[in-house]
C-alpha positions as CSV (number, residue, x, y, z in Angstrom):
1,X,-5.5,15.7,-54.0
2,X,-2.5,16.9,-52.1
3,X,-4.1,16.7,-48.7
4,X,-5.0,13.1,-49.5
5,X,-1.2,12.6,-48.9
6,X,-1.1,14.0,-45.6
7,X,-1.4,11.5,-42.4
8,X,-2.4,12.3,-39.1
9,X,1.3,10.9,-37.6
10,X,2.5,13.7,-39.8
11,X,0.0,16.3,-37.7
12,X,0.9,14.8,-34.3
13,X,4.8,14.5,-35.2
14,X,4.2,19.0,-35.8
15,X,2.3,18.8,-32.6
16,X,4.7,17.1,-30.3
17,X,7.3,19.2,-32.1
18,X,5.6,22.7,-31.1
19,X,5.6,21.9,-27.4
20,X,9.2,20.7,-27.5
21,X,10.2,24.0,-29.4
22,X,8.2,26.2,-26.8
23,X,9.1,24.2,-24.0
24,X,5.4,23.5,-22.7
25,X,5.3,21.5,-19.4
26,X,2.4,19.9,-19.9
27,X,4.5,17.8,-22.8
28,X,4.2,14.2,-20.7
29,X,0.2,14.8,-21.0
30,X,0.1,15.8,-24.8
31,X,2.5,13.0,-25.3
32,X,-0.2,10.4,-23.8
33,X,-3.5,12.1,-25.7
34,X,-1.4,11.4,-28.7
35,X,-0.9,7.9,-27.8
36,X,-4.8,7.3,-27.3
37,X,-5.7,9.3,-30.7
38,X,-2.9,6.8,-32.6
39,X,-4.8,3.7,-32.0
40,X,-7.7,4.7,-33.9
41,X,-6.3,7.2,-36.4
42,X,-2.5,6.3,-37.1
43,X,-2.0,6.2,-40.8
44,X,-5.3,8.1,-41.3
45,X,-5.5,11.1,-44.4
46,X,-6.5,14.2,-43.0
47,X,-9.6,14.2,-45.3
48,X,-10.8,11.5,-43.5
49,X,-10.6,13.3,-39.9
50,X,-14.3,14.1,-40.2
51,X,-16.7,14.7,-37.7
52,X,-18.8,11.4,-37.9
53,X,-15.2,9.9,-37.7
54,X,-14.5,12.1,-34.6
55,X,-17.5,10.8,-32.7
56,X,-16.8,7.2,-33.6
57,X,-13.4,7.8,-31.4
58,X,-15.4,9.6,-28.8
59,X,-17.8,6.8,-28.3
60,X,-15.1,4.3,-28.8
61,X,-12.9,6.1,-25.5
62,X,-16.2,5.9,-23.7
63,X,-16.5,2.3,-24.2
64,X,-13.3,2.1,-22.9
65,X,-14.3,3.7,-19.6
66,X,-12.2,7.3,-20.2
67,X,-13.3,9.9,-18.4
68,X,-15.2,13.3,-20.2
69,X,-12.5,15.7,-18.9
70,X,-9.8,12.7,-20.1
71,X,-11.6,12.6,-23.6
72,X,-11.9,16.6,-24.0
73,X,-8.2,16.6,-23.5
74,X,-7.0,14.1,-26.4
75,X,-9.7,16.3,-28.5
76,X,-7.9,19.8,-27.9
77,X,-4.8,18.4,-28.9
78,X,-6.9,16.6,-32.1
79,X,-7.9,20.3,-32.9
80,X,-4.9,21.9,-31.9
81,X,-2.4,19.8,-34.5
82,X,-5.3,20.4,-37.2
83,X,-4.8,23.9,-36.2
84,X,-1.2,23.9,-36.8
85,X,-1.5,21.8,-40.1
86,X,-3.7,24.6,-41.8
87,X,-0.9,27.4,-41.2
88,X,1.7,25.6,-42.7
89,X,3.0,26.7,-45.3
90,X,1.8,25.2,-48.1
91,X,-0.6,24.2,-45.5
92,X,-1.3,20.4,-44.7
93,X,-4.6,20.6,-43.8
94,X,-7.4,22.3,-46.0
95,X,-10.3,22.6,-43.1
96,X,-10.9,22.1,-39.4
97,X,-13.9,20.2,-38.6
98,X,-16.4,20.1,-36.0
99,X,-15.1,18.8,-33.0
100,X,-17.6,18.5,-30.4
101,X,-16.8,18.2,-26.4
102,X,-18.2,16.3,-23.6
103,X,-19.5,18.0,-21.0
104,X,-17.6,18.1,-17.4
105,X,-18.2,18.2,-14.0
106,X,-15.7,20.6,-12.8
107,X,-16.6,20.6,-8.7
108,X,-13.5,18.6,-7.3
109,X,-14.6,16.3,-4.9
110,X,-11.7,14.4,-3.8
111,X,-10.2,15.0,-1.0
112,X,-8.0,13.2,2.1
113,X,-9.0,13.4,5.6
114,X,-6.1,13.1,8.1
115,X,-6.4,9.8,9.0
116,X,-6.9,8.6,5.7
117,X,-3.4,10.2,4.7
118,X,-1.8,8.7,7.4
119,X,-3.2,5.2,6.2
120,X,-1.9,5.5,3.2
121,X,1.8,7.2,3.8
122,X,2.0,4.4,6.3
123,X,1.6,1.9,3.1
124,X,3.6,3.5,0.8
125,X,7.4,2.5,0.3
126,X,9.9,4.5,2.1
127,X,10.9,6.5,-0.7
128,X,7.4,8.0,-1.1
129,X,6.5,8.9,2.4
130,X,8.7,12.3,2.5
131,X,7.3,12.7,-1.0
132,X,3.3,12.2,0.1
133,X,3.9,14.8,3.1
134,X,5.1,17.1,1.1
135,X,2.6,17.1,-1.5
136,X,-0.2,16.7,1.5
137,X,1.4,20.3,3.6
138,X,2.1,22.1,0.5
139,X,-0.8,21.7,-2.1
140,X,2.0,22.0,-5.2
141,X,1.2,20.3,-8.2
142,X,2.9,16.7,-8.3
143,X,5.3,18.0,-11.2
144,X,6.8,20.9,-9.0
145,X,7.5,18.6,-6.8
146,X,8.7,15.9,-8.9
147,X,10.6,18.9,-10.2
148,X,12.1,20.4,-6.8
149,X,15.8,20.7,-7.0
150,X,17.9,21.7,-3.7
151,X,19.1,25.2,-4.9
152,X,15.2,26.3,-3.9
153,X,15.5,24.9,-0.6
154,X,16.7,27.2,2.3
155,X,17.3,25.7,5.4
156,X,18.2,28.7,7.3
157,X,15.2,30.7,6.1
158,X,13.3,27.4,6.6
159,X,11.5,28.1,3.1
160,X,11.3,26.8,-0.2
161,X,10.6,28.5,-3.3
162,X,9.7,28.3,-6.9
163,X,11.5,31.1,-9.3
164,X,8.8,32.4,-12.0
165,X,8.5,30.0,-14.8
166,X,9.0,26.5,-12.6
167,X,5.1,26.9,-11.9
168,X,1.9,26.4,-13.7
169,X,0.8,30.0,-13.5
170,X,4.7,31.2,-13.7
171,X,4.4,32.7,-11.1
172,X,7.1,33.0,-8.0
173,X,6.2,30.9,-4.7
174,X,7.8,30.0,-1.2
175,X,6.5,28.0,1.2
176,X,7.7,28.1,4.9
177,X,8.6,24.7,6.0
178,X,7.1,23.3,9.4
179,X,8.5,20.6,11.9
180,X,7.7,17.9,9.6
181,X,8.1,19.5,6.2
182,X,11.9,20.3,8.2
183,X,12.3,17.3,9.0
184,X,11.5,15.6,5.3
185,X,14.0,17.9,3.8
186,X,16.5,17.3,6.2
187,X,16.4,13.6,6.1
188,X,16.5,13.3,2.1
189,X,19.5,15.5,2.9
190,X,20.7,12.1,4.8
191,X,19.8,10.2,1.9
192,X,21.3,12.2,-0.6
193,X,24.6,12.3,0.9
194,X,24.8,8.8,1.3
195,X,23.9,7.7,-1.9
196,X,27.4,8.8,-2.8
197,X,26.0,10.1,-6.2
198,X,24.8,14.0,-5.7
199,X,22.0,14.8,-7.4
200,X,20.1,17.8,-7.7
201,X,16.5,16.9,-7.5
202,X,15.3,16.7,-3.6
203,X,12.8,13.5,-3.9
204,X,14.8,10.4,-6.1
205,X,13.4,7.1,-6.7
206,X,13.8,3.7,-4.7
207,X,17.1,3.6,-5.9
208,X,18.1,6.4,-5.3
209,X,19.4,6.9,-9.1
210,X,17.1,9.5,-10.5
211,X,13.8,12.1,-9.7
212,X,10.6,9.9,-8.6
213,X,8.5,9.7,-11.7
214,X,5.8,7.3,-12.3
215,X,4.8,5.6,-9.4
216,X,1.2,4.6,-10.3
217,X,1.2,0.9,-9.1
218,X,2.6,1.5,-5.8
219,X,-0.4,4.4,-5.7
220,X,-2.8,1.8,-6.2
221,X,-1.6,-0.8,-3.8
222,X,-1.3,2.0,-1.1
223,X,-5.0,2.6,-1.5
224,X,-6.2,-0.8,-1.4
225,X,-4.2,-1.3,1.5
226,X,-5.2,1.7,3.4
227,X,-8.9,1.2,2.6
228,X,-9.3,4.3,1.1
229,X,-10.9,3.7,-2.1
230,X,-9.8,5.3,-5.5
231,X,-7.7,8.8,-4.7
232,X,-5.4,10.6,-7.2
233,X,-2.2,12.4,-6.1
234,X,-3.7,15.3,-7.3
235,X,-6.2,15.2,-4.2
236,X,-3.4,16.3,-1.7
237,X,-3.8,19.9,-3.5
238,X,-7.7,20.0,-2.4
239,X,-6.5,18.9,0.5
240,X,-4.2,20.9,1.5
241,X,-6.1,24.2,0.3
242,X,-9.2,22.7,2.8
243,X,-7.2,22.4,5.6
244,X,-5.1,25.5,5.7
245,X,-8.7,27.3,5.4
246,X,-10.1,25.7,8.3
247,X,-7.1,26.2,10.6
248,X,-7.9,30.0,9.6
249,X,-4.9,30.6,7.4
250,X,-6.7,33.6,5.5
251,X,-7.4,32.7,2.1
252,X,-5.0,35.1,0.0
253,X,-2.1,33.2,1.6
254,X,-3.3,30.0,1.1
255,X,-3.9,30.7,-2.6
256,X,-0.1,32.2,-2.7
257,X,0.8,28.8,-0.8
258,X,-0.9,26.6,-3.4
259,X,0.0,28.6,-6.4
260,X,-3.8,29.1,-7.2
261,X,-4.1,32.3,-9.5
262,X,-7.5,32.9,-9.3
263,X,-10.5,32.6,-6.6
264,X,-12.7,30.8,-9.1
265,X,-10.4,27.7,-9.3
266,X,-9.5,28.5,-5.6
267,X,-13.0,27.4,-4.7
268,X,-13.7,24.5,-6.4
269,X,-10.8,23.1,-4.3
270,X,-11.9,24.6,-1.3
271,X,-14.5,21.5,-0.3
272,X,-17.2,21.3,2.1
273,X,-17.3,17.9,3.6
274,X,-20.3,16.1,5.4
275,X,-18.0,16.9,8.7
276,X,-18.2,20.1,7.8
277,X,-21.5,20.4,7.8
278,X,-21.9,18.9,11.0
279,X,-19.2,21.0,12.2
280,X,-21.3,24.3,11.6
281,X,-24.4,22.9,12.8
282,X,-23.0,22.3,16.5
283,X,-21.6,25.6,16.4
284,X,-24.0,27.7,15.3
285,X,-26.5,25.5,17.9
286,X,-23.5,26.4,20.6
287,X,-24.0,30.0,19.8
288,X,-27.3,30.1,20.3
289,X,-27.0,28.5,23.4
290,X,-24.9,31.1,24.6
291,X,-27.1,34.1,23.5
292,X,-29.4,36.0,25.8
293,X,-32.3,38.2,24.0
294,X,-34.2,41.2,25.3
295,X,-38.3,40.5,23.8
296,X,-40.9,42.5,25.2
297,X,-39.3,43.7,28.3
298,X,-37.8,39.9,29.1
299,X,-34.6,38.9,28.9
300,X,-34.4,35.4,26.9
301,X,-31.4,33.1,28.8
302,X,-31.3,30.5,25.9
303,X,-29.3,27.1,27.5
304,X,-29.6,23.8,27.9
305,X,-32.1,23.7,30.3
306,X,-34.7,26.0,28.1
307,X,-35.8,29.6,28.1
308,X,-35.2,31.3,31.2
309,X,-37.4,34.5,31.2
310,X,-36.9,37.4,33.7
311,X,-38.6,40.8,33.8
312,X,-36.3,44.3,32.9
């Protein structure tokens, strides 16, 4: 049969071709599902890409300690390049089958308390730090920052922005810079100009040679050092979204701030934390403290000392 022929390197080849042609940003990450999918089904016909095959690979990444949303992600872009093989034309692929997803907990619960920032910007290398308060004040996504070039940085407006089609939801953002987001900017200013080679990205690597990319090692030695336990960069954007709620920024501008489009998402990043909890306890026993009540003609003085009754 002629789809006997047909590999699946063929499939992910058209894949990795159709997000280069529409100039996806999320290429890096279909790039990597593709790389996990090719160690169990490189050279594999695309009649043999059945579903008992399917959950061999699923139980196979499990073994391997991937997580459910990291699994569902390399089986969208399974489907998606089957997808794209059946409307070729002549078409590559006779029949999609069943792909089945894990389930996923979707409550994020990271998230950095002040101190536990501090730690670990204090343990990463010098080229990170401005990079890490950044991330931590603004909420953006690591690759807007990664991507941030000096022509959206305004240093007499004291704002930076993000033209529609540099972000996730494409849609425009600008983000007022305070003392110490200033002061980041202006010192990789320094940097830049002494480098002697002018660049246009804002935050370069150690050498000073290129835009920071992967820096997952010195992640991990940062959080072992700072006692921290397991984070993700992508923590700094709960973060960022808790704190500017509970210094009473109102929430529409910290969803402009953090690029979130809709309140749905905007929620699941806005965490309650244990403090929190403890937080609103005090205060709401504070208040009650503070109230007096009129109950059958007495007036109710509620303190510290107990209920002080008096007639009216």
């Amino acid at each position: 049969m002629y789809f006997d022929r047909v590999r699946f390197d063929e499939l992910a080849e058209g894949f990795l071709a159709d997000y280069r042609i529409n100039g996806k940003r999320s290429l890096v990450r279909a790039e990597r599902s593709v790389q996990h999918l090719k160690t169990f089904f490189e050279g594999t016909p695309v009649t043999h890409i059945t579903s008992p095959a399917i959950q061999k690979y699923i139980e196979k990444r499990i073994e391997q300690d991937a997580a459910n949303a990291t699994i569902n992600r390399e089986l969208a872009a399974l489907k998606r390049m089957l997808n794209l093989g059946v409307r070729q034309t002549p078409p590559k692929v006779d029949r999609v089958p069943y792909i089945p997803m894990l389930r996923e907990d979707n409550v994020r619960k990271g998230f950095f308390e002040h101190g536990e920032f501090l730690a670990l910007r204090d343990a990463l290398s010098d080229h990170l730090k401005g990079f890490v308060t950044f991330g931590y004040k603004t909420g953006w996504r690591l690759s807007e920052i990664t991507g941030l070039t000096w022509d959206k940085v305004d240093f007499n407006q004291r704002v930076v922005r993000l033209d529609p089609g540099e972000t996730k939801n494409n849609e425009a953002r600008t983000v007022s810079m305070d003392d110490e987001v200033l002061e980041v900017l202006q010192r990789q200013k320094e940097l830049r100009g002494k480098s002697g080679t002018v660049l246009p990205c804002v935050f370069l690597n150690a050498e000073g040679t290129d835009q920071v990319k992967r820096f997952d090692k010195s992640w991990k030695t940062a959080c072992k050092t700072a006692e921290i336990g397991k984070r993700l960069f992508h923590d700094f954007r709960r973060s960022a979204v808790r704190n500017m709620v509970r210094a009473g920024v109102p929430e529409r501008v910290a969803m402009t701030i953090s690029g979130h489009k809709t309140r749905s998402v905007f929620e699941r990043y806005n965490i309650v934390s244990e403090e929190d909890i403890k937080l609103a306890a005090q205060k709401q026993a504070a208040y009650l403290q503070s109230q007096t009540v009129t109950f059958s003609g007495t007036v109710v003085d509620f303190n510290e000392k107990g209920a002080n009754r008096k007639s009216v």
